[in-house]
C-alpha positions as CSV (number, residue, x, y, z in Angstrom):
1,X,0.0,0.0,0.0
2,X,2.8,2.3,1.1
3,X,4.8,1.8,-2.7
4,X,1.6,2.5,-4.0
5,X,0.8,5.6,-2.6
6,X,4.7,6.4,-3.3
7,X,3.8,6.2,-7.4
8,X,0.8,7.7,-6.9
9,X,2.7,10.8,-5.9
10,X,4.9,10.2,-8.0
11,X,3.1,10.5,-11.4
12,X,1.1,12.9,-9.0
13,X,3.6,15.4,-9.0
14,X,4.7,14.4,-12.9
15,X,1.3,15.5,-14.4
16,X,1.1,18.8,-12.0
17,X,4.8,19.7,-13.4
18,X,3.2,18.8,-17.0
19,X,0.3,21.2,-16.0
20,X,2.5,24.3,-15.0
21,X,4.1,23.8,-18.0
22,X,1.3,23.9,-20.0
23,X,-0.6,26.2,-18.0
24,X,2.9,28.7,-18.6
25,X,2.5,28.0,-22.3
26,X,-0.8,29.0,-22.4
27,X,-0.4,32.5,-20.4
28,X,2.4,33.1,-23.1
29,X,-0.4,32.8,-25.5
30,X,-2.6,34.3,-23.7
31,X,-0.7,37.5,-22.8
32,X,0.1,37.4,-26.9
33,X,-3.8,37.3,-27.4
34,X,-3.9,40.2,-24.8
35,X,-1.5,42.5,-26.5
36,X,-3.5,42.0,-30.2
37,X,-6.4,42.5,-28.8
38,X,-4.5,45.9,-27.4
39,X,-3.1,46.7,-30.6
40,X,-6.0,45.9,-32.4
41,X,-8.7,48.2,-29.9
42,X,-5.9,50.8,-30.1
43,X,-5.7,51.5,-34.3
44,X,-9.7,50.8,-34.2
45,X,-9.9,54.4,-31.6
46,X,-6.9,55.9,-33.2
47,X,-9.2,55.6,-36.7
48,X,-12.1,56.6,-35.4
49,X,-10.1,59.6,-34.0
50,X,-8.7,60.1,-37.5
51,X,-11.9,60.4,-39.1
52,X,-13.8,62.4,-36.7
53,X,-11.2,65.2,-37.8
54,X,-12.9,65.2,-41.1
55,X,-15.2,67.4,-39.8
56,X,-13.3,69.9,-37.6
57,X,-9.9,69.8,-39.8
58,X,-11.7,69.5,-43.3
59,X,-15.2,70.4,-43.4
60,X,-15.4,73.1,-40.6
61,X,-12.7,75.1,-41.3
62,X,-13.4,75.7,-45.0
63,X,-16.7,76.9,-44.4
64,X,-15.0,79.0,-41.2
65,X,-12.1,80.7,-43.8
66,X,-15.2,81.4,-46.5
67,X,-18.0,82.7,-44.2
68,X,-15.4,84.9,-42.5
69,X,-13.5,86.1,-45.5
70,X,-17.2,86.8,-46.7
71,X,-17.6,88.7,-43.6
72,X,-15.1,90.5,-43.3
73,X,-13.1,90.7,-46.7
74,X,-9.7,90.1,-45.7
75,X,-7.4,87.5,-46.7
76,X,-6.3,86.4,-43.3
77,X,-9.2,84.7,-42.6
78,X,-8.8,82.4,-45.2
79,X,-5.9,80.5,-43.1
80,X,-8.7,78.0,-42.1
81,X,-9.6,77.0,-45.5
82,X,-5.7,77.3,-46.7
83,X,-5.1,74.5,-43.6
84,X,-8.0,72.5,-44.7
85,X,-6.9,72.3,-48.3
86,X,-3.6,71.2,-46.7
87,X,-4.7,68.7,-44.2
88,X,-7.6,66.8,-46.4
89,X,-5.1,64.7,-48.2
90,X,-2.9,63.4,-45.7
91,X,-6.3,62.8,-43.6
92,X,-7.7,60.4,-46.2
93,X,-4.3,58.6,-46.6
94,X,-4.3,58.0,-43.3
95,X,-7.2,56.4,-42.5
96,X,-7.5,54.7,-46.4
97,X,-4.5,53.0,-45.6
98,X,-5.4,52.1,-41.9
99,X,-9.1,51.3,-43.3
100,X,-7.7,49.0,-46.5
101,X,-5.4,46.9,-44.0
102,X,-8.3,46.1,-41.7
103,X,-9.9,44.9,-44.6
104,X,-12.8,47.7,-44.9
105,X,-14.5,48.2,-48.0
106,X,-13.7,51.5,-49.2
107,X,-16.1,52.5,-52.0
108,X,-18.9,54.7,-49.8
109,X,-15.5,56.6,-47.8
110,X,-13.8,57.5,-51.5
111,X,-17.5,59.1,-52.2
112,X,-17.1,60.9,-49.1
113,X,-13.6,61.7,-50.4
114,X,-14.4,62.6,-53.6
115,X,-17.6,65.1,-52.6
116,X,-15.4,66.6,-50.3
117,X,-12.6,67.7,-53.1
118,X,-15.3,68.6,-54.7
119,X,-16.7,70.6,-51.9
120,X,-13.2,72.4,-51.9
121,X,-13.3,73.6,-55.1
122,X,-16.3,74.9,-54.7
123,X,-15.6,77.4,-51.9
124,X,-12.6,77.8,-54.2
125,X,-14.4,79.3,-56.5
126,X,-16.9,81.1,-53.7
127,X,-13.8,82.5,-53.0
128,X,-12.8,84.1,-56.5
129,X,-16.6,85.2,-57.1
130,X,-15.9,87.3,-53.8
131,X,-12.4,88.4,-54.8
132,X,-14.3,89.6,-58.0
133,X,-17.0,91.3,-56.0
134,X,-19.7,88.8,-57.7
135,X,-21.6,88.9,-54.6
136,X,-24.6,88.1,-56.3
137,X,-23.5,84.5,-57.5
138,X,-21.9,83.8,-54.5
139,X,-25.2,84.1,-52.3
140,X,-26.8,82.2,-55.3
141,X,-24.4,79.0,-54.5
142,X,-24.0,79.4,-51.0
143,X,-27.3,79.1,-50.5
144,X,-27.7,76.0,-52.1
145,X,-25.9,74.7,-48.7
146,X,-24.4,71.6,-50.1
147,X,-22.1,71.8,-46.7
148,X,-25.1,70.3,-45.2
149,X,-25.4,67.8,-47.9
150,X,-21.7,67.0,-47.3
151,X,-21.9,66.5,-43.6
152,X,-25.0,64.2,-44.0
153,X,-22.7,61.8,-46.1
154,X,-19.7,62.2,-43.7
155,X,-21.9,61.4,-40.2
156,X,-23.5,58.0,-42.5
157,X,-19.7,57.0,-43.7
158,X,-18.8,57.6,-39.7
159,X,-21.1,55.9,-38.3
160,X,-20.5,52.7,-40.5
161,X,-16.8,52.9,-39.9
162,X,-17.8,53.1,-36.2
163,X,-19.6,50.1,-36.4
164,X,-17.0,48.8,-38.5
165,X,-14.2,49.0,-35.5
166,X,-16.7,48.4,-32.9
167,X,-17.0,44.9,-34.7
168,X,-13.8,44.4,-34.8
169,X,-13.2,45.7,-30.9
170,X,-15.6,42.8,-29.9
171,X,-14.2,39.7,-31.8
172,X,-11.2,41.0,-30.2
173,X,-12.9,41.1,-26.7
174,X,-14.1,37.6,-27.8
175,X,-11.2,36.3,-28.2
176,X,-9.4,37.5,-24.9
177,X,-12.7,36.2,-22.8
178,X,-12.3,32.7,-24.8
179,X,-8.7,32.6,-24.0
180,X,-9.6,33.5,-20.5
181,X,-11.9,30.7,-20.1
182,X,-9.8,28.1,-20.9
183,X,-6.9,29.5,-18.9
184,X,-9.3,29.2,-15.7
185,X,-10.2,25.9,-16.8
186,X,-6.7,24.6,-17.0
187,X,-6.1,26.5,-13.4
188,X,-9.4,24.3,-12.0
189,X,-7.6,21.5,-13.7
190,X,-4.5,21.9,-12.1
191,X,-6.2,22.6,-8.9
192,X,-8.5,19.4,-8.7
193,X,-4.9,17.1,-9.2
194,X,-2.7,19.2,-7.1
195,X,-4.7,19.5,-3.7
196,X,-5.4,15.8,-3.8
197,X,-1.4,15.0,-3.9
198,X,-0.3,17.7,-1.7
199,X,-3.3,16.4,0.9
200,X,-1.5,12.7,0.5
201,X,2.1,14.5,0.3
202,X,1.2,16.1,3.6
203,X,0.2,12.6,5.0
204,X,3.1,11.0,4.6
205,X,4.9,13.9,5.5
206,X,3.3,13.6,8.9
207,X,3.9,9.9,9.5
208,X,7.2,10.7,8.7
209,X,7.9,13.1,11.0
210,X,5.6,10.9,14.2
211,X,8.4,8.2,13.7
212,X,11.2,11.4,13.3
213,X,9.9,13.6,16.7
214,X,11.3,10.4,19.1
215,X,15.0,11.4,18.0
216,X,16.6,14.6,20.0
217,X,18.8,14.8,16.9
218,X,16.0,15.6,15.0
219,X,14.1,18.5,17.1
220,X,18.0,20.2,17.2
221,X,18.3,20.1,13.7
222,X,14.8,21.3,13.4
223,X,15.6,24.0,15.3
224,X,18.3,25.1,13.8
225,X,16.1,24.9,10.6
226,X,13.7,27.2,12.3
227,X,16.3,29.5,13.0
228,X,18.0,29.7,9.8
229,X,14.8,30.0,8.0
230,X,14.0,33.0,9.7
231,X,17.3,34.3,9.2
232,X,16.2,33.8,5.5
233,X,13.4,35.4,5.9
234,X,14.4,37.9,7.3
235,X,17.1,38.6,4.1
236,X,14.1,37.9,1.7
237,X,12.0,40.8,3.6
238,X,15.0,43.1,3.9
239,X,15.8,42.6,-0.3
240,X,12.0,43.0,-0.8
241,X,11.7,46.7,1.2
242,X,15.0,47.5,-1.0
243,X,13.2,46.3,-4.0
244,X,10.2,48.6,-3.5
245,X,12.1,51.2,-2.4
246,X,14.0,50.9,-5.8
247,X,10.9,50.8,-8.2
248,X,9.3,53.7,-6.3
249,X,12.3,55.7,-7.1
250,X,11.9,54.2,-10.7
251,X,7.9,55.4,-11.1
252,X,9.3,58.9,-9.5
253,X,12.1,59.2,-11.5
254,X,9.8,58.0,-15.0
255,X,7.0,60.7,-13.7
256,X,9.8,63.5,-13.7
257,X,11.0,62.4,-17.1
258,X,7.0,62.7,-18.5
259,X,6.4,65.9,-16.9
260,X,9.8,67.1,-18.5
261,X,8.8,65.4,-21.9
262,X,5.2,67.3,-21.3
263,X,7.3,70.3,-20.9
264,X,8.9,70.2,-24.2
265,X,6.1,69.2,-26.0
266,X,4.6,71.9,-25.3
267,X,7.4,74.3,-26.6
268,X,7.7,72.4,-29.7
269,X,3.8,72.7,-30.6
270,X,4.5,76.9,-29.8
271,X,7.5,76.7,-32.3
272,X,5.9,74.7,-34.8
273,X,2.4,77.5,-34.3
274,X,5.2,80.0,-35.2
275,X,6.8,78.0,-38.2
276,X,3.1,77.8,-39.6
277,X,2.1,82.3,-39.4
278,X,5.8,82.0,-40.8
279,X,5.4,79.6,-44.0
280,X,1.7,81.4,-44.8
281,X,3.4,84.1,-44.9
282,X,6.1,83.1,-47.4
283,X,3.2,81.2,-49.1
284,X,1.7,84.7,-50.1
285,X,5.1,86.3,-50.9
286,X,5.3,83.2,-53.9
287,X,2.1,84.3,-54.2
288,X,2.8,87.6,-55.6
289,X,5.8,87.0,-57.1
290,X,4.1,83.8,-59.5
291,X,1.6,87.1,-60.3
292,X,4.6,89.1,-61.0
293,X,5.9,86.6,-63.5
294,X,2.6,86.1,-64.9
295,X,2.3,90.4,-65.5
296,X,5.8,90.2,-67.2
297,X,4.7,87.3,-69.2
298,X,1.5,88.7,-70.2
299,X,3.0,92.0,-71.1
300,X,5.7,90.0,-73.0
301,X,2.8,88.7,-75.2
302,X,1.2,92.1,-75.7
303,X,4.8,93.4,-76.9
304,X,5.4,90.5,-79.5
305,X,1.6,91.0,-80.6
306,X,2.3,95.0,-81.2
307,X,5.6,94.2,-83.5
308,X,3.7,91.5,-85.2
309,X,1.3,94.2,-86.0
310,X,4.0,97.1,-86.9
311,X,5.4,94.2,-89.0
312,X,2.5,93.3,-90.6
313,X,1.3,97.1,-91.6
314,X,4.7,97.5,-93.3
315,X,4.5,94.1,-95.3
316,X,1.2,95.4,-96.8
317,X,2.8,98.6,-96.7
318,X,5.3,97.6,-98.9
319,X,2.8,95.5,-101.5
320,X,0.7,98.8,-102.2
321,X,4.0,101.0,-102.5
322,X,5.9,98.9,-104.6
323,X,6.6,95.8,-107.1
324,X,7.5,93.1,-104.6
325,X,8.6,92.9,-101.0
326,X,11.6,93.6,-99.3
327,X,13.2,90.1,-99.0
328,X,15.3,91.8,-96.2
329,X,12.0,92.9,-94.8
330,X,10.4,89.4,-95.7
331,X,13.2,87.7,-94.1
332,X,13.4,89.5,-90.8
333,X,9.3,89.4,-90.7
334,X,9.8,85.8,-90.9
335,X,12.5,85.4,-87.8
336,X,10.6,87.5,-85.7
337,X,7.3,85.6,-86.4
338,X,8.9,82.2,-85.5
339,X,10.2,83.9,-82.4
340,X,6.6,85.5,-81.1
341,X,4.1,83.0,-82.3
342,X,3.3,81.1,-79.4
343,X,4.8,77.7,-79.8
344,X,4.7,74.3,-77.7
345,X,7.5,74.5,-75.6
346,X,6.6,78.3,-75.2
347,X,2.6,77.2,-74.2
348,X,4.6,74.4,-71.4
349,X,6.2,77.5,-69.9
350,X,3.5,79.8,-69.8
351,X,0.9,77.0,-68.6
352,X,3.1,76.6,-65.5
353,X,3.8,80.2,-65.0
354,X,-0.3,80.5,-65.3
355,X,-1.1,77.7,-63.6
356,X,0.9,78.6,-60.7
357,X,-1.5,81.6,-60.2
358,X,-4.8,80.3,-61.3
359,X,-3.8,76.0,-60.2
360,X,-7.7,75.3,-60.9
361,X,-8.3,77.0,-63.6
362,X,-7.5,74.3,-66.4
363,X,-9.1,72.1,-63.5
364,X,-12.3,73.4,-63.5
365,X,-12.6,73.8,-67.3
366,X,-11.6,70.1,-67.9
367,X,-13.8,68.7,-64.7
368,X,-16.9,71.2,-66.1
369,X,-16.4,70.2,-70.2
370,X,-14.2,67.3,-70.4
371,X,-14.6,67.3,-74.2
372,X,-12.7,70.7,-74.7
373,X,-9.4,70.7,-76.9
374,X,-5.8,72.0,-76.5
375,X,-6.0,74.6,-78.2
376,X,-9.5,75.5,-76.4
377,X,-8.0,76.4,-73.0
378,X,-5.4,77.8,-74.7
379,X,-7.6,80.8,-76.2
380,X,-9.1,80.4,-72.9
381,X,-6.3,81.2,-71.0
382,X,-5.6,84.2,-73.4
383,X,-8.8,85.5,-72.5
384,X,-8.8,85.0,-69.0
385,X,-5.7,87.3,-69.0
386,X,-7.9,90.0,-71.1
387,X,-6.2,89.8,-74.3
388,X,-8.3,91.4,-77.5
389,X,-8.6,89.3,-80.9
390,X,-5.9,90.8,-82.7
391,X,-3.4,90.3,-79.2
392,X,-5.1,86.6,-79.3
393,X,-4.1,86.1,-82.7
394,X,-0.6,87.6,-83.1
395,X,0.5,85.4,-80.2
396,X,-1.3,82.3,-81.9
397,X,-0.1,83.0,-85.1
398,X,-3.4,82.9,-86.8
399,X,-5.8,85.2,-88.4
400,X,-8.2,87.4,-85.8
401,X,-11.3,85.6,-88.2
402,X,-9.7,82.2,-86.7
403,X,-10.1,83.5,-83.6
404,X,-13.4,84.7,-83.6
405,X,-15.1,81.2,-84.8
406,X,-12.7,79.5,-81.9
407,X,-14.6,82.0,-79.5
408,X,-17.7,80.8,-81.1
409,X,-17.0,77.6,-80.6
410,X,-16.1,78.1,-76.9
411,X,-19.1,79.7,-76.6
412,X,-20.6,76.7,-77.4
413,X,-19.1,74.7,-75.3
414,X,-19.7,76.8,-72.3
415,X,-23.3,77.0,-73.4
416,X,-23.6,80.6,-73.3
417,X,-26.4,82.4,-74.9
418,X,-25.7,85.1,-77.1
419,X,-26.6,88.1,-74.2
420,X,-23.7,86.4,-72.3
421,X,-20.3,87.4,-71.9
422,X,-17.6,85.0,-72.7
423,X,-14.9,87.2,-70.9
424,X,-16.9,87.4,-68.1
425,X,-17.7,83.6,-68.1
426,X,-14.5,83.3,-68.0
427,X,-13.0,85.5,-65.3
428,X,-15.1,83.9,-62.7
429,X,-13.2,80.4,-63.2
């Protein structure tokens, strides 16, 4: 009975070392479940942060720059819209790319993407119809309040994106409480088999020790056991009060290092406050200098379109006066045509030189009639920078009666009646 009970403790104590193993296995894999789950509820509040600043960063501060600069007609208060303009793209990167690894389906939230460029452009252009004093047209789209349109979409594309993380928050949860469950199962486990043999352990232990008390050997080395375990004990408590006294001066000295970290935190979001007046600033110096260029460039045009003219007058000057024509004359006529007529690579320069001041302009046109031609916006452009017929068609190198049928067909294109004015069409582009 006695070797019995011997290999019952035995494998007893075999399958309990089995279970601590196993049961240290699984809190490994539990605490890896843990930190996921972590992970995972953290980037599902961090993108539902991100996209609740569509609204503030994107959609509330272009209507705050337009409704004040409408209010009070000063360009500073269009440093909202300027910072929404700025912050909407690298917003919907963000959370696309967050969005796309979680496997979300992203075809409603690139609508919402797409209405809000869209939305951009048109206060854009709210914008120029005030800079032009077209106050009239401006009330006439404002009031059409698509804002409220826009924010409709935005709360519905939030809300399902909410819904979207929450799901994914809870098979997270799910997970932990599964993991969770069988840990305490493998705990009762280990419990039911482990008090058992300690209860048998601690029977044996105690017959043991009734055959052991008889022997005066045996209560002196037990006392000496007492004594040096307390002496131990003693140690162990001493090292544990140095212990605590160590990590508290850890947490204290990790608290001073966040308040200092706070500290400078705070001066690098003042500097960075300052870096942002400083760069809008320099954004409307480039400003006036791209208008500058485009004034020189213009003016360039209207001088090459004059000595086309002069040059022009005295070619017929010289057919009514005489036989033939100068060849000299001819000749030079010739060089400075080729050198005024504006050619391709000369368009590619001016186009970024224009588009630099007006970067919509070609935009809009294109978004608005995608079926317009090359040539088209060119004229277009022309126009835009108030250039007559005869300037138009100098710098194109074509007669002003080719001119006049490509305004017609613009006309057409634009869909203007005949009491409307294509210059002042447009000038509000």
């Amino acid at each position: 009975m006695k070797r019995f009970s011997k290999w019952l403790i035995r494998i007893s104590i075999g399958v309990i070392t089995v279970l601590f193993v196993v049961n240290f296995l699984v809190t490994l894999y539990n605490n890896t479940i843990i930190e996921e789950n972590r992970v995972q509820q953290l980037e599902a509040e961090r993108i539902k942060i991100t996209v609740s600043h569509f609204a503030i960063e994107i959609i509330h501060n272009i209507d705050l720059g337009v409704r004040s600069f409408a209010l009070f007609k000063e360009e500073k208060y269009l440093f909202p819209l300027y910072i929404a303009l700025h912050a909407k793209d690298s917003l919907f990167n963000v959370a696309a790319l967050a969005l796309q690894k979680q496997g979300y389906n992203l075809k409603e939230f690139n609508r919402l993407r797409d209405s809000v460029e869209s939305y951009a452009n048109l206060n854009l252009h709210l914008v120029e119809l005030l800079h032009q004093h077209e106050t009239e047209k401006f009330m006439k789209l404002a009031n059409k309040d698509r804002g409220y349109r826009l924010y409709l979409q935005y709360d519905a594309v939030v809300k399902d994106i909410n819904a979207f993380e929450d799901r994914i928050a809870e098979r997270a949860k799910q997970r932990y409480r599964e993991a969770e469950r069988n840990n305490y199962l493998l705990q009762a486990i280990l419990f039911f088999i482990a008090v058992p043999t300690l209860v048998i352990t601690t029977y044996h232990t105690y017959q043991k020790f009734k055959y052991e008390v008889a022997l005066r050997k045996a209560e002196v080395e037990k006392s000496i056991l007492l004594i040096n375990h307390n002496q131990e004990l003693e140690r162990g408590i001493q090292e544990r009060t140095k212990e605590i006294e160590a990590a508290r001066d850890l947490l204290q000295a990790q608290h001073d290092e966040i308040l200092a970290q706070h500290e400078e935190i705070i001066t690098q979001n003042d500097v960075l406050q300052k870096q942002s007046f400083v760069l809008a600033e320099q954004n409307e110096e480039l400003m006036r200098s791209r208008h500058e260029q485009l004034d020189l460039y213009t003016k360039s045009l209207l001088e090459k379109s004059e000595l086309i003219a002069r040059l022009n007058e005295e070619i017929e000057s010289s057919k009514v006066t005489s036989n033939g024509i100068d060849q000299e004359k001819l000749a030079n006529y010739n060089e400075v045509l080729n050198t005024t007529i504006l050619t391709e690579d000369d368009w590619e320069k001016f186009k970024k030189t224009f588009e630099a001041v007006y970067p919509l302009f070609f935009a809009n046109l294109r978004f608005r009639f995608p079926e317009i031609t090359s040539s088209e916006l060119r004229l277009s452009a022309l126009i835009k920078l108030s250039l007559s017929m005869k300037e138009a068609a100098n710098t194109l190198g074509i007669s002003e009666q080719s001119v006049k049928k490509s305004r017609n067909r613009l006309r057409k294109r634009f869909e203007l009646s005949e009491e409307d004015s294509l210059e002042k069409f447009i000038r509000t582009l």
